[in-house]
C-alpha positions in Angstrom: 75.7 11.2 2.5 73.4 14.0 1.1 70.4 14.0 0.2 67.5 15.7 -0.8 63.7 15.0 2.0 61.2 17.3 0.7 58.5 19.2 3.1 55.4 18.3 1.6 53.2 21.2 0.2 50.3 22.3 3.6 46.7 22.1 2.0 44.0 24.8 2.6 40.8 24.6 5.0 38.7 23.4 2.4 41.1 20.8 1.3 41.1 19.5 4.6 37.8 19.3 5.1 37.2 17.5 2.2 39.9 14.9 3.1 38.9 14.2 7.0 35.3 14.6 5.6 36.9 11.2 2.6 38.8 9.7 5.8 36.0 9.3 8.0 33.4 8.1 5.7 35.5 5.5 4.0 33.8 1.9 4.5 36.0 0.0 2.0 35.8 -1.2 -1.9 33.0 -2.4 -3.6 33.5 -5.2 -6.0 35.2 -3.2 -8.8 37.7 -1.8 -6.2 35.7 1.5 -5.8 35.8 3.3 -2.6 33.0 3.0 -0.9 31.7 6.4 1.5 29.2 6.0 4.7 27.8 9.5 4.2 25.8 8.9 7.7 28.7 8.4 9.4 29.3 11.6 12.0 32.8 13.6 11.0 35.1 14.2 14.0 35.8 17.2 16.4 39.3 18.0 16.2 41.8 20.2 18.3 44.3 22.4 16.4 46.9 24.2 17.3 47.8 27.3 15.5 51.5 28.4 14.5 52.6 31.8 13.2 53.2 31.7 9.4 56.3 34.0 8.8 56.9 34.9 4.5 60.6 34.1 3.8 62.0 31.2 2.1 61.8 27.4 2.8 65.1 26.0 4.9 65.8 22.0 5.5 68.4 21.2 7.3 69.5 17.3 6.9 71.4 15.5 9.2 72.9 11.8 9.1 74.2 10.2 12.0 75.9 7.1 10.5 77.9 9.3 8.4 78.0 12.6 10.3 76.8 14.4 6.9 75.2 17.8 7.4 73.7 19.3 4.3 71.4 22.7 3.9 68.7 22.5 1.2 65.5 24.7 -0.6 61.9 23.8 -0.9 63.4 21.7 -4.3 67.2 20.9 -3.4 69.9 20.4 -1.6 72.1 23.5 -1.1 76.1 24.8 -2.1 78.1 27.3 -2.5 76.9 28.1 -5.7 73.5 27.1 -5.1 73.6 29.2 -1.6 69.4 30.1 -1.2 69.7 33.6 0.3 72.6 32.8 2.0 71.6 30.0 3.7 73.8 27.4 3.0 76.5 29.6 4.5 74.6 30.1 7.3 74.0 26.2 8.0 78.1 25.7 7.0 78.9 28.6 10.4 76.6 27.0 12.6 77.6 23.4 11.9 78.4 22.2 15.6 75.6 23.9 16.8 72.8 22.0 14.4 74.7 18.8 14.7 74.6 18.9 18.7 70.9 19.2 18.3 70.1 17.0 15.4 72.1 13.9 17.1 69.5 13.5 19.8 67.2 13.1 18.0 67.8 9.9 15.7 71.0 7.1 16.3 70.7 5.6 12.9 68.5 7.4 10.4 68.6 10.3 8.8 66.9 13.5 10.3 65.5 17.4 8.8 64.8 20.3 10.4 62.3 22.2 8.8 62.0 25.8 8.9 61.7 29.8 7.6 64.8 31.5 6.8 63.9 34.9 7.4 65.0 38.4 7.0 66.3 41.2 5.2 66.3 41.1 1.4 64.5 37.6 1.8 60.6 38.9 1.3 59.7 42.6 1.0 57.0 44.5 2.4 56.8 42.5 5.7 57.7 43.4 9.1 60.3 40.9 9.0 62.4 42.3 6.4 63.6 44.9 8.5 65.3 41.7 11.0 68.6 40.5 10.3 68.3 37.1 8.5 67.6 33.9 10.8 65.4 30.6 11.0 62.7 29.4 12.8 62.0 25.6 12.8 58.8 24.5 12.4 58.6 20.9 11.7 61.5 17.8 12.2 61.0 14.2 10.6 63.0 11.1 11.1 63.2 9.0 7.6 62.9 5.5 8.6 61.0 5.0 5.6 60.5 7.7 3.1 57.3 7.0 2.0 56.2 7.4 5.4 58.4 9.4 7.3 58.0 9.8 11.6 57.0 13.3 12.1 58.5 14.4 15.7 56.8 16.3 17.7 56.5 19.7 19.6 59.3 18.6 22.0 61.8 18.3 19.7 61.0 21.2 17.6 62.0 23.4 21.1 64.9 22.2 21.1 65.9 24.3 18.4 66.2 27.6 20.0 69.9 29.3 20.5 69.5 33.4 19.9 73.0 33.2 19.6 73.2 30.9 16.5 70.1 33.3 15.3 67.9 30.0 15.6 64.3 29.7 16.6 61.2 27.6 16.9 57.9 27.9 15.9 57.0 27.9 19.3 58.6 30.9 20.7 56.1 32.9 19.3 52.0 33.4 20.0 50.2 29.7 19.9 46.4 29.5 18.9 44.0 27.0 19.9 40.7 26.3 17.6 38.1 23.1 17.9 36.9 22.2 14.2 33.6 20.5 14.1 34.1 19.0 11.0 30.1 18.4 11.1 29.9 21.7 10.7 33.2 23.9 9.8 31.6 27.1 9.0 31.4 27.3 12.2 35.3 28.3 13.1 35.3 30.5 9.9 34.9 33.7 11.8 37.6 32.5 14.5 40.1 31.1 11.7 39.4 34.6 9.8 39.7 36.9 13.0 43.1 35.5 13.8 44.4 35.3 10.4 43.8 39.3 10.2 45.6 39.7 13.6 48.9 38.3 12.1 48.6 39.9 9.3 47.5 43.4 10.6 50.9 43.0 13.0 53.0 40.0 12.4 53.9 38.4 16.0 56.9 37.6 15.0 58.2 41.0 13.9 56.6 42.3 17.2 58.8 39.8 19.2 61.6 41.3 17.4 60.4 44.4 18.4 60.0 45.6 14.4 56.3 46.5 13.1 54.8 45.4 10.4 52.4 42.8 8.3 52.2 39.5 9.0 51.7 36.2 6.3 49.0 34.2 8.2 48.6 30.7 10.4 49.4 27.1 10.2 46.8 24.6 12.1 48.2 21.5 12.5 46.8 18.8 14.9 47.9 15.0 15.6 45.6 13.2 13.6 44.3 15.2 10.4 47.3 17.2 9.7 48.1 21.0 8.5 45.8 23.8 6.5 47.3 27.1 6.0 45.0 30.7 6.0 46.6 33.4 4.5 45.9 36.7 4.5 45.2 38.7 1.6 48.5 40.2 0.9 49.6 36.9 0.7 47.3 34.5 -0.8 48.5 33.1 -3.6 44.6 33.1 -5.0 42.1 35.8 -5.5 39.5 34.7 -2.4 36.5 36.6 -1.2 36.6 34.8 2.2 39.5 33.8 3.9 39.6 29.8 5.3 37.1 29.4 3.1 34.6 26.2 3.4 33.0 26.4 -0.2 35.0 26.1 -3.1 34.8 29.2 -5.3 32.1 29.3 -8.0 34.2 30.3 -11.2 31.8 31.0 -13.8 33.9 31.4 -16.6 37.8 30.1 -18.1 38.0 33.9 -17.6 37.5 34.2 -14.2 38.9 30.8 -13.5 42.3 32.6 -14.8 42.0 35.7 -13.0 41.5 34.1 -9.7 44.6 31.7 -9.5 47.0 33.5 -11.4 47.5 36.4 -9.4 50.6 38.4 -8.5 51.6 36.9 -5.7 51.9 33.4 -7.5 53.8 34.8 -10.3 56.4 36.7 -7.4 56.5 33.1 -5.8 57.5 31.6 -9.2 60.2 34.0 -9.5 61.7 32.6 -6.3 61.1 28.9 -6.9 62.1 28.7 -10.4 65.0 31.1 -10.3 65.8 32.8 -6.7 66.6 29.7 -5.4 69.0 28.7 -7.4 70.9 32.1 -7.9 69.9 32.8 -11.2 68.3 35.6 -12.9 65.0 35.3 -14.7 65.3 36.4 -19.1 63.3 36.1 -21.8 65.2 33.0 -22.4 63.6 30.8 -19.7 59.6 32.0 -20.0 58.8 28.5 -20.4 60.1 27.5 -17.0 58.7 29.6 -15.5 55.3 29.2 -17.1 55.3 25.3 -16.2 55.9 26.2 -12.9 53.0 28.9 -12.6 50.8 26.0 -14.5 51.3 23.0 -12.3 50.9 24.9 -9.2 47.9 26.0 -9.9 46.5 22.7 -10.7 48.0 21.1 -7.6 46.7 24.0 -5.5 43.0 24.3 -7.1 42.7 21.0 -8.3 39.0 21.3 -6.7 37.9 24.4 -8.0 38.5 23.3 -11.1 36.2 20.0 -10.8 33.7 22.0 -8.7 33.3 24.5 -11.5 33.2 21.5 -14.6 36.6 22.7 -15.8 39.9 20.5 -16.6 43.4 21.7 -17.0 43.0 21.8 -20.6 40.1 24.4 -20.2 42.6 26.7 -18.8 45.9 26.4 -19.6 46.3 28.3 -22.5 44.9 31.3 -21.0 46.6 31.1 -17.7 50.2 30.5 -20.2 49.3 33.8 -21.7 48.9 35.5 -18.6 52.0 34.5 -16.9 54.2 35.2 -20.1 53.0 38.8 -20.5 53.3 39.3 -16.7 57.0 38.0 -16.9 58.2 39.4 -19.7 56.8 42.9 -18.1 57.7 42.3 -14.7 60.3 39.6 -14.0 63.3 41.2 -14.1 61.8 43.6 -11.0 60.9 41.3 -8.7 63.9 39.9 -7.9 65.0 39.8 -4.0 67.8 41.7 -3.5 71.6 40.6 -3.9 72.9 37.8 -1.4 70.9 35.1 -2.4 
């Protein structure tokens, strides 16, 4: 049977600090079911380990040993013919024995996804990896015994993926990076989480592996205990930062500036892909209002604490970021589109 497993959405270095910072200091409910926060407590020192980001599009592929069902799907669904996600389906559909040979060790009974980047030509533009023929690279692999809490395999099983003839590759055949986070005092790894940030994006590793040259996207950090954060670099941050990783919430003094620092380009050419791309349609006039929603509730999912920091609510900007996003597509979003084979 097929069916659809998200990969949830990977926070930024602020967000995670402010979690771990929530996690450790929690000490319970008061009386009126509060939370209650011990700010004395100290924060933890954490090891993470830092993966290549590459910029194509989101791949799942889903696997279920009771029925032998093997399905391709999106960042938002599962995948078809007709639905085919840059040729990705297809390309799940020609390596079929291959996937399922690996996929079968790794769970008896419950259902299993692979997560990964399909990458390549026509999938992203200006990136060194655009000039590759189109493949994946795994990245993450869960096990639903429960969905609301998922088991989350480990580095292991993520190399198992790896078959250059299948075009198939993991995470991990490509430059690691090891930080410590003192979460006491995370300004301290800025400069390191900044420094290596630039590096991939200055020459993406992956693309050098490949032997093509190019930019890179940026890193993911993961670790065992307080999960991912993502740093982009500036050609790809879906925000208008003045310091990468950054460890204070922008200062937005205005709606104004609010709206000119989260609804950039590069969120309104990631809404053309997740709100049409994806699905093999083409953007018109027609279907602004999807694509507005979408540019809407991503920013307040992804800046949910700028807003608070700054006094603002959702309703204090969504007018103006509406009217940005409509003008920019009805100038632009019949030019973005990735090129034919999607």
């Amino acid at each position: 049977m097929e069916k659809f497993y998200p990969f949830p959405s990977i926070a930024g270095f602020k967000d995670t600090i402010y979690a771990t910072t929530a996690t450790a200091q929690f000490s319970g409910f008061d009386e009126s079911g509060k939370p209650i926060y011990d700010k004395t407590k100290s924060l933890p020192i954490e090891e993470f380990i830092g993966t290549v980001k590459v910029h194509g599009t989101n791949a799942g592929i889903g696997y279920n040993p009771v029925s032998n069902t093997l399905w391709a799907q999106s960042r938002n669904h599962v995948l078809s013919e007709k639905s085919d996600n840059c040729g990705f389906n297809t390309f799940v559909v020609n390596n079929k024995e291959y996937l399922i040979s690996v996929l079968s060790r790794l769970s008896p009974d419950k259902p299993v996804v692979a997560f990964g980047e399909w990458f390549g030509k026509g999938i992203q533009k200006n990136v060194a990896v655009d000039k590759l023929q189109r493949r994946l690279m795994v990245f993450a692999v869960k096990i639903i015994e429960d969905e609301r809490d998922p088991t989350w395999l480990g580095r292991d099983a993520i190399e198992l993926f790896y078959s250059p003839e299948h075009f198939i590759w993991n995470v991990y055949t490509f430059p690691v990076y090891e930080i410590t986070i003192d979460f006491n005092n995370p300004k301290a790894s800025q400069n390191k989480l900044v420094e290596i940030t630039n590096q991939v994006e200055k020459e993406c590793p992956v693309g050098k592996y490949f032997g093509v040259s190019g930019i890179g996207e940026g890193v993911v950090w993961s670790s065992k205990t307080y999960g991912r954060f993502k740093v982009k670099g500036d050609e790809h941050s879906s925000s208008k930062v003045t310091t990468l990783a950054s460890v204070d919430t922008e200062k937005i003094a205005s709606i104004d500036e609010f709206v000119k620092y989260a609804a950039t380009e590069n969120r309104f050419r990631q809404g053309i892909e997740q709100v049409f791309t994806i699905y093999g349609e083409k953007p018109d006039v027609k279907q602004t209002k999807k694509f507005i929603t979408w540019v809407t509730n991503d920013i307040f999912k992804e800046e949910s604490m700028t807003l608070t920091e700054n006094k603002l609510i959702p309703e204090d900007v969504s007018k103006a970021i509406a009217d940005k996003a409509r003008l920019w597509f009805k100038e632009n979003g019949n030019l973005v589109l990735f090129k034919e084979g999607s």
